[in-house]
C-alpha positions in Angstrom: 9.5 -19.4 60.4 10.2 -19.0 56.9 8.2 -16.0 55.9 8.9 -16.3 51.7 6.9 -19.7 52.0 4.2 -17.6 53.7 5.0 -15.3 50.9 4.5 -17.6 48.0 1.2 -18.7 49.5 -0.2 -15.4 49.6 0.2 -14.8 45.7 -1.0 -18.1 45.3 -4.2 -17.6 47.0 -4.7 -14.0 45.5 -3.5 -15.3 41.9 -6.5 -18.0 43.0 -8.7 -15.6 44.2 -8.4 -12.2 43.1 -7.7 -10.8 39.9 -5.3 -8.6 37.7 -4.4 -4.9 38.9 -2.2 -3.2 37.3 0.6 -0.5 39.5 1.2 2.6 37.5 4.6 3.9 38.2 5.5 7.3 36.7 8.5 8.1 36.5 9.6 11.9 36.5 10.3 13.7 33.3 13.8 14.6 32.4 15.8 18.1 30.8 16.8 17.6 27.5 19.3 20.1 27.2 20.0 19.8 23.6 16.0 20.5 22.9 15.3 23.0 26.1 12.9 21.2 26.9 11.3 18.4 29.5 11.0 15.1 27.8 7.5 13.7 29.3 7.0 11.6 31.8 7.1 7.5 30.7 5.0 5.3 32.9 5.8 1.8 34.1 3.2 -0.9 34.1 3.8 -4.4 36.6 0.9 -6.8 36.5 0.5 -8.2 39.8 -2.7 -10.0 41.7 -4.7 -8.6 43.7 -8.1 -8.3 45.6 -10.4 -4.6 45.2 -12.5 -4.1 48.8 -14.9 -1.6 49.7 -13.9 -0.4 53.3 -16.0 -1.7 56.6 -19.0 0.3 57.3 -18.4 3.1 60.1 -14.3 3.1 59.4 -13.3 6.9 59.0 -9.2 6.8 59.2 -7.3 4.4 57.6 -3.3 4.6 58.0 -4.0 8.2 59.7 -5.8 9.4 56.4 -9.3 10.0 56.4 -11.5 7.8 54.0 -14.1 9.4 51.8 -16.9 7.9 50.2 -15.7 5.7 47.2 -12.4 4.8 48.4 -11.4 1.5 48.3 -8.9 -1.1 49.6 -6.3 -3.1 48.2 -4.7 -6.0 49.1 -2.0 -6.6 46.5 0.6 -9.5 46.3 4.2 -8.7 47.6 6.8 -9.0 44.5 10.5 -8.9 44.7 11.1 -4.9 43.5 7.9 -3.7 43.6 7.1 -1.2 46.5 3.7 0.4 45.7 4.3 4.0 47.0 1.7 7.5 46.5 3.1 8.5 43.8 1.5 5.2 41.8 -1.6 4.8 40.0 -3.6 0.9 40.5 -5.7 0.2 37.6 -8.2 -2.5 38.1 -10.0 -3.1 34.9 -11.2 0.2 33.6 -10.8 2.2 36.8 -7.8 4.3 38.1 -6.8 5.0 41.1 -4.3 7.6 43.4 -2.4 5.5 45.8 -3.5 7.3 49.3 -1.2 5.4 51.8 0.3 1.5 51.9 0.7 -0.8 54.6 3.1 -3.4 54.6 2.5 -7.0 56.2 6.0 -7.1 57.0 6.9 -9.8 59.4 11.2 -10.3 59.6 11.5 -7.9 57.2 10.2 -10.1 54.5 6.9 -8.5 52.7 4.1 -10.7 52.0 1.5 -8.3 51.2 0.3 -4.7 50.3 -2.6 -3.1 51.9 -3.2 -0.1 50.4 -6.2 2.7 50.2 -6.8 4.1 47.1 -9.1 7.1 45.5 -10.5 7.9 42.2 
């Protein structure tokens, strides 16, 4: 089977279906030895689609981590380059949120999408 086709129609449907979310990557800050000092942190924005979820009633553990009220679930679209990890922050209109853990839908080592449970 050729998983990027399955790939490809996943985006569509959640470029279709779902709606901007931006992934936060921050990168660390650097020494600067000529000013003694750390230079701070730059963030990198990647605008990718994406689908906000409240998680099912009675579900206490996702991925091994314990889900408290308010946390949510994302399923975001699988680009080339982009491996949402918990160091990122997902903004979805005016909210932010810590990346608690990611699952990968990961069939043939091709990813086609991003489940991941996130926290204000």
């Amino acid at each position: 089977m050729r998983y990027e086709q399955t790939a490809a129609r996943v985006s569509a449907t959640l470029a279709k279906k779902g709606g901007d979310v931006i992934l936060r990557q921050i990168a660390e800050g650097t020494y600067d030895t000529d000013q003694g000092a750390v230079t701070a942190p730059a963030p990198t924005d990647s605008t990718l689609k994406g689908v906000l979820f409240d998680f099912a009633s009675g579900l206490t553990t996702a991925r091994g981590t314990l889900i408290q009220a308010g946390d949510k679930e994302l399923y975001l679209e699988a680009k080339a380059g982009i491996v949402p990890n918990p160091r990122h922050l997902v903004v979805v209109g005016a909210d932010t949120y810590k990346v608690v853990s990611v699952g990968e839908i990961n069939p043939s080592g091709v990813a086609i999408l991003y489940t991941i449970h996130l926290r204000k």
